[in-house]
VEXTORDO-876134 format. One record per residue (C-alpha): x, y, z; residue number from 1. Coordinates in Angstrom, 1 decimal. Layout:
// residues N
<guvo <X, Y, Z>, NUM>
...
This chain:
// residues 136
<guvo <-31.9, -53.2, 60.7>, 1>
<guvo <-33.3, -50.4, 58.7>, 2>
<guvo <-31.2, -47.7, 57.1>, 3>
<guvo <-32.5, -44.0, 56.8>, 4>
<guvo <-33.1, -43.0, 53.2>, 5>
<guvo <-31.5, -39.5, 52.9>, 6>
<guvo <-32.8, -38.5, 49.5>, 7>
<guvo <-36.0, -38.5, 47.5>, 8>
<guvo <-36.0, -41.1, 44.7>, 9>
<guvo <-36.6, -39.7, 40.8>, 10>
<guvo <-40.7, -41.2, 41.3>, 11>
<guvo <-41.1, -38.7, 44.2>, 12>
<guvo <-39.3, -35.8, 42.3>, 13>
<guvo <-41.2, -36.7, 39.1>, 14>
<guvo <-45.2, -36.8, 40.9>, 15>
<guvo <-43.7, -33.5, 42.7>, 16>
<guvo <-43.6, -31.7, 39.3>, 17>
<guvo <-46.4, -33.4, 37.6>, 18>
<guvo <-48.4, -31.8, 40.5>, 19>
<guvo <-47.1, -28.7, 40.6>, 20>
<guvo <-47.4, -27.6, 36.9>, 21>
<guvo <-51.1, -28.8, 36.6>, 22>
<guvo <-51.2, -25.8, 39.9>, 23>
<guvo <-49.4, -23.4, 37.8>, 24>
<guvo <-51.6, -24.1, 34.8>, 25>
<guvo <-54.6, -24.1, 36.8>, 26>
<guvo <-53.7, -20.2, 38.0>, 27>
<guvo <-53.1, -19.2, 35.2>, 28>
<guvo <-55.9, -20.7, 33.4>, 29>
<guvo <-58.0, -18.6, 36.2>, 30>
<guvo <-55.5, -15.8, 35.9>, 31>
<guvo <-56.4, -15.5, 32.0>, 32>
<guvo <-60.2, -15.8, 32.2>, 33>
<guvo <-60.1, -12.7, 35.0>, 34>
<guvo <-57.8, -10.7, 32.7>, 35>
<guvo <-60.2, -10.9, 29.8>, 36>
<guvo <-63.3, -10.4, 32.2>, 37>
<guvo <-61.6, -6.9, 33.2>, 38>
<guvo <-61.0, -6.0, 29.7>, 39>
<guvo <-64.4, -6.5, 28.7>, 40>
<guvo <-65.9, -4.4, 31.6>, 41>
<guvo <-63.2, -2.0, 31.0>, 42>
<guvo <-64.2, -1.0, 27.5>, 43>
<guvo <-68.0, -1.5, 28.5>, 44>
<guvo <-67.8, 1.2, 31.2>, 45>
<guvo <-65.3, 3.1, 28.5>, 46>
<guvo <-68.5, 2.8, 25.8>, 47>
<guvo <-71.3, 3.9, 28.4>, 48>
<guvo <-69.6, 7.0, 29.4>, 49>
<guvo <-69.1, 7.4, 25.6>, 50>
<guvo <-73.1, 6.9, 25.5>, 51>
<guvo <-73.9, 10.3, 27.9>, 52>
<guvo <-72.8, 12.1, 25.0>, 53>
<guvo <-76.2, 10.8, 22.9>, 54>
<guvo <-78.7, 11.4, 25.8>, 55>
<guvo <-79.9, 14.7, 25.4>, 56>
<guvo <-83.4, 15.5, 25.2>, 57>
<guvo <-84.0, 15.1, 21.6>, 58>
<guvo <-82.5, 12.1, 21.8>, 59>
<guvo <-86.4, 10.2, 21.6>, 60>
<guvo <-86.8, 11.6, 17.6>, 61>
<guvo <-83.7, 9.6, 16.6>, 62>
<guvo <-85.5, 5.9, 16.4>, 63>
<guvo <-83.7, 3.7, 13.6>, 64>
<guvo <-81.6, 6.1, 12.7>, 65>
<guvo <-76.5, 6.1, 13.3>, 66>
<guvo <-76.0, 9.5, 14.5>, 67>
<guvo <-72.5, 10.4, 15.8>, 68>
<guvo <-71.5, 12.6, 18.8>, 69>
<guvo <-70.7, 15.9, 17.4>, 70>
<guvo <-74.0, 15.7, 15.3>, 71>
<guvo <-76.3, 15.3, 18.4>, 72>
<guvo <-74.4, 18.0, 20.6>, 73>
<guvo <-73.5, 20.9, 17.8>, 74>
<guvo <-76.8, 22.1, 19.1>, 75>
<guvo <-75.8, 22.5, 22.9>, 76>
<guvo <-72.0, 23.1, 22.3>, 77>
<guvo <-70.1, 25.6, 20.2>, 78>
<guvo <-67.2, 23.4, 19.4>, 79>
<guvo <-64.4, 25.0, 17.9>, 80>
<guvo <-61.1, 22.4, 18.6>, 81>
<guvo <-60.7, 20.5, 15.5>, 82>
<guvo <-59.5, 18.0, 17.7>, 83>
<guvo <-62.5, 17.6, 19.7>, 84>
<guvo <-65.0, 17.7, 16.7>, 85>
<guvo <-63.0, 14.8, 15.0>, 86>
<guvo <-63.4, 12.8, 17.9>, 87>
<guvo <-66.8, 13.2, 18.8>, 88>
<guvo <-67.6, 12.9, 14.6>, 89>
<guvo <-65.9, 9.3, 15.4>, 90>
<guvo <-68.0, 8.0, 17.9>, 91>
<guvo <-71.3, 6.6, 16.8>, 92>
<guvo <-74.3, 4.6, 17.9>, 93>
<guvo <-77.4, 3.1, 16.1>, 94>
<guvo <-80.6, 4.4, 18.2>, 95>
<guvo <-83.9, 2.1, 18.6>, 96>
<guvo <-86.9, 3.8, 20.3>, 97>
<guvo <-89.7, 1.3, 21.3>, 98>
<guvo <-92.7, 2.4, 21.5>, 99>
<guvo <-93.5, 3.8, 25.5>, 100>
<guvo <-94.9, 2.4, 28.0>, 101>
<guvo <-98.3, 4.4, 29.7>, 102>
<guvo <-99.0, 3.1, 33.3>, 103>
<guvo <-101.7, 4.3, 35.0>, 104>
<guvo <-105.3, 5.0, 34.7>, 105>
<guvo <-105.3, 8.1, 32.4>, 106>
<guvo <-109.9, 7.9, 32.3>, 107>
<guvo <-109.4, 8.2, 36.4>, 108>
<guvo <-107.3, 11.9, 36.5>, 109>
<guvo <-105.0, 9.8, 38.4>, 110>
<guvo <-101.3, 10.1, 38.8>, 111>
<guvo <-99.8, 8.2, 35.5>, 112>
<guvo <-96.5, 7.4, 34.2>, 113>
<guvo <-94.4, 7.4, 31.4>, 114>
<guvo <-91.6, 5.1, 30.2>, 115>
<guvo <-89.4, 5.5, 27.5>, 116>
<guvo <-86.4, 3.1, 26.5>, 117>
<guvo <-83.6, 4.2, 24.6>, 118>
<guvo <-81.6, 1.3, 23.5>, 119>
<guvo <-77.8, 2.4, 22.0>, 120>
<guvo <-77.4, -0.2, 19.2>, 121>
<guvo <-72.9, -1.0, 18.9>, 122>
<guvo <-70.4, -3.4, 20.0>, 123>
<guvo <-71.5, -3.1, 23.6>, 124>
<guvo <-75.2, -2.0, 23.2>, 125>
<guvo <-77.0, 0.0, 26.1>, 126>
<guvo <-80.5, 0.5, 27.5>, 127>
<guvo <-81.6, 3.9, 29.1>, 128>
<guvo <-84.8, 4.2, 30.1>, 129>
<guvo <-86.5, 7.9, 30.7>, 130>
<guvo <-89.5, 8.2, 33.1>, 131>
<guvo <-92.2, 11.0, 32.8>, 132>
<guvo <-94.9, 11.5, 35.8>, 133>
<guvo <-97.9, 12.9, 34.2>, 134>
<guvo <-101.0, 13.9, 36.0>, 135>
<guvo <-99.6, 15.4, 39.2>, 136>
C-alpha cells in the first residue's frame, strides 16, 4: 500500500526558492531600468521648459555663441530679485543656427516658406524650429 507524503522534501523547498528569487530579480531588474528611464525624461522635460527662456525673437543672431538666461531676457524683463537674476545667470545653453531652409519658388511670386532651426547645445540638447510664410 502507498502512504500519503504529508510534507515537501528539502529538493522541492530548494527549486521553490531558486525560482522565486530569479522572479524577484527579474522585477526588479525591470523595476530599475523604468526608474532610470523616468529620471531621464524627468530632467529632459525639466531642461526644455528651462529652454523657453532662450527663445525669444533675437534668439536667430546668437549662432556659436553660450548665452545664459538673464542675459537674453534683461531686454524684455526688468528683473530686480537677486534671487531670480542669480538663477537665470545659472542656466545656460550653447546656440547653433544652421543655415535656413527656403521652400518654394521665390522667381514664380508664389507662396514660399521659411525654416529656421535652433538647436540648444547642453546635457540634453534641443531642436526648435521657426517657420516664416513669405509671399502671401
Amino acid at each position: 500500500m502507498k502512504t500519503l507524503r504529508h510534507a515537501f522534501t528539502i529538493i522541492e523547498i530548494l527549486i521553490s526558492v531558486i525560482i522565486i528569487s530569479f522572479s524577484i530579480v527579474y522585477v526588479l531588474k525591470v523595476h530599475s531600468q523604468n526608474h532610470e528611464h523616468i529620471v531621464y525624461i524627468t530632467q529632459r522635460d525639466k531642461l526644455s521648459l528651462e529652454d523657453s527662456l532662450f527663445l525669444t525673437e533675437e534668439v536667430l543672431r546668437y549662432h556659436k555663441e553660450k548665452k545664459d538666461a538673464y542675459e537674453v531676457l534683461h531686454s524684455y524683463f526688468q528683473i530686480e530679485n537677486l534671487k531670480s537674476r542669480a538663477i537665470l545667470k545659472d542656466t545656460k545653453r550653447e546656440f547653433f543656427i544652421p543655415e535656413p531652409i527656403h521652400l518654394g519658388d521665390e522667381e514664380a511670386n508664389g507662396a514660399g516658406a521659411t525654416i529656421e532651426e535652433i538647436k540648444l547645445k547642453g546635457k540634453f540638447s534641443s531642436s526648435y524650429f521657426h517657420f516664416k510664410i513669405d509671399g502671401l
